[in-house]
Each structure stands twice: as structure tokens, then as C-alpha cells.
Steps between C-alpha positions, in 0.01 A plus 500: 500500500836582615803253369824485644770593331806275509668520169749737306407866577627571167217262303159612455282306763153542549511629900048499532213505299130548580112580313604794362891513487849302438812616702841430320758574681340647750337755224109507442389478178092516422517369217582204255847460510792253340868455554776256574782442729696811373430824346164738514175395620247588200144626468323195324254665218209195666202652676363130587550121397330589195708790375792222494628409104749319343706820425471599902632199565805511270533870637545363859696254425705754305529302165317724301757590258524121434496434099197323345599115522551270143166328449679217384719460824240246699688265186818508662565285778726827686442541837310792603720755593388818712659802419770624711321792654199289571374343833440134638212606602212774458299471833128628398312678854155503406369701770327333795417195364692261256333556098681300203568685158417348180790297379509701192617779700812327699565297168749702364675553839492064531669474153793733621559277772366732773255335780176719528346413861155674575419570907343672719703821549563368873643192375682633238633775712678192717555287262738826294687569859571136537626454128680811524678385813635219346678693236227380196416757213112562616271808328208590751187656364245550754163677472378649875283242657176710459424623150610831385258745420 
């Protein structure tokens, strides 16, 4: 499916997707990919929905080098704050049809304040351009909508 393309040329947009592929920017890629609004489009280490971890996650939304949280902390009544390199919002494609991960898996990402949303890699793929358009710190990781093999 071909979208149209309406926003900043200079933001990462994804321009099509189909079975087998997802164009960013107008730039096939055949594989699992994740990125946001700005910088490089990365190869996502995820063969299928159930290749997807709790550190893939964190690497997609680029916290990995986040220090291990105070066990205590949940005793403090501090808001949650997200660190600063750290999205709203990690948009989860799942391929062609919408599949939820284990809340053990997007619990870490929760506690740092970061929304983990799980969708079909259609959806998601509209749901990031839209987000994106409107200027709101959005991660994209989208698995092809047929399985890799």
C-alpha cells in the first residue's frame, strides 16, 4: 500500500509497506526494521513476534544504556520520570495481524514512563506517520507483515 507523503521531507516517514517489505522514505527495506523521527533507520535483530524481548525493546526504544533502577524507588511517591533520550511512545508492528507481548516484557519500558503500543505493522506504520507529524517523540518497530524466514 502506497501512503502519501505530506510531512517534513527531512523526518523519517514510512512512504509504503506490503507482505514482504516496508518503504521508509521511499527506501525498501526486507526486513525488521526500527527508527524514529530523526536519524538512521536500523536493522531490528527480530525474525518474528516471538524473537521480540525485553532487551529488543529497550534497544528500539534506544534506552539501553539506562542504569538498573533502586528497588526501593516504588517507596517514593516521585513521579516517574522518562529519561531524556527516551520516547513517548514505542509503537510495536507485529506483522500482519495485531499480537500482545507479555507485560513482563514492556514492564520495564512502562516504569520509565515510555508508552509501549502493540499493532499490526499497518496500523502502526500510520499511527508513527501521524504521531510524527505532529511533532511527538514516537520509536517505530515494525516486523514485515508476513513472517521472515
Amino acid at each position: 500500500m502506497q501512503l502519501q507523503r505530506e510531512s517534513n521531507p527531512a523526518l523519517n516517514t514510512v512512504t509504503a509497506y506490503g507482505d514482504d517489505y516496508i518503504e521508509i522514505n521511499a527506501v525498501t527495506y526486507r526486513h525488521a526494521v526500527f527508527f524514529g523521527p530523526e536519524g538512521d533507520i536500523k536493522q531490528w535483530a527480530v525474525m518474528n513476534i516471538h524473537d521480540i524481548t525485553a532487551a529488543t525493546l529497550r534497544e528500539a526504544a534506544g534506552v539501553t544504556d539506562v542504569a538498573a533502577s533502586d528497588p526501593m524507588a516504588f517507596l517514593d511517591d516521585a513521579p516517574v520520570s522518562r529519561p531524556a533520550n527516551a520516547p513517548e511512545v514505542l509503537l510495536i508492528g507485529t506483522g500482519k495481524d495485531q499480537r500482545f507481548l507479555p507485560s513482563h516484557m514492556t514492564q520495564g519500558l512502562l516504569k520509565m514512563g515510555i508508552g509501549v503500543e502493540t499493532m499490526s505493522t499497518q496500523a502502526a506504520a500510520r499511527t508513527y506517520n501521524i504521531l510524527m507529524a505532529e511533532g511527538r517523540k514516537v520509536i517505530a518497530a515494525l516486523l514485515p507483515l508476513e513472517p521472515l524466514q
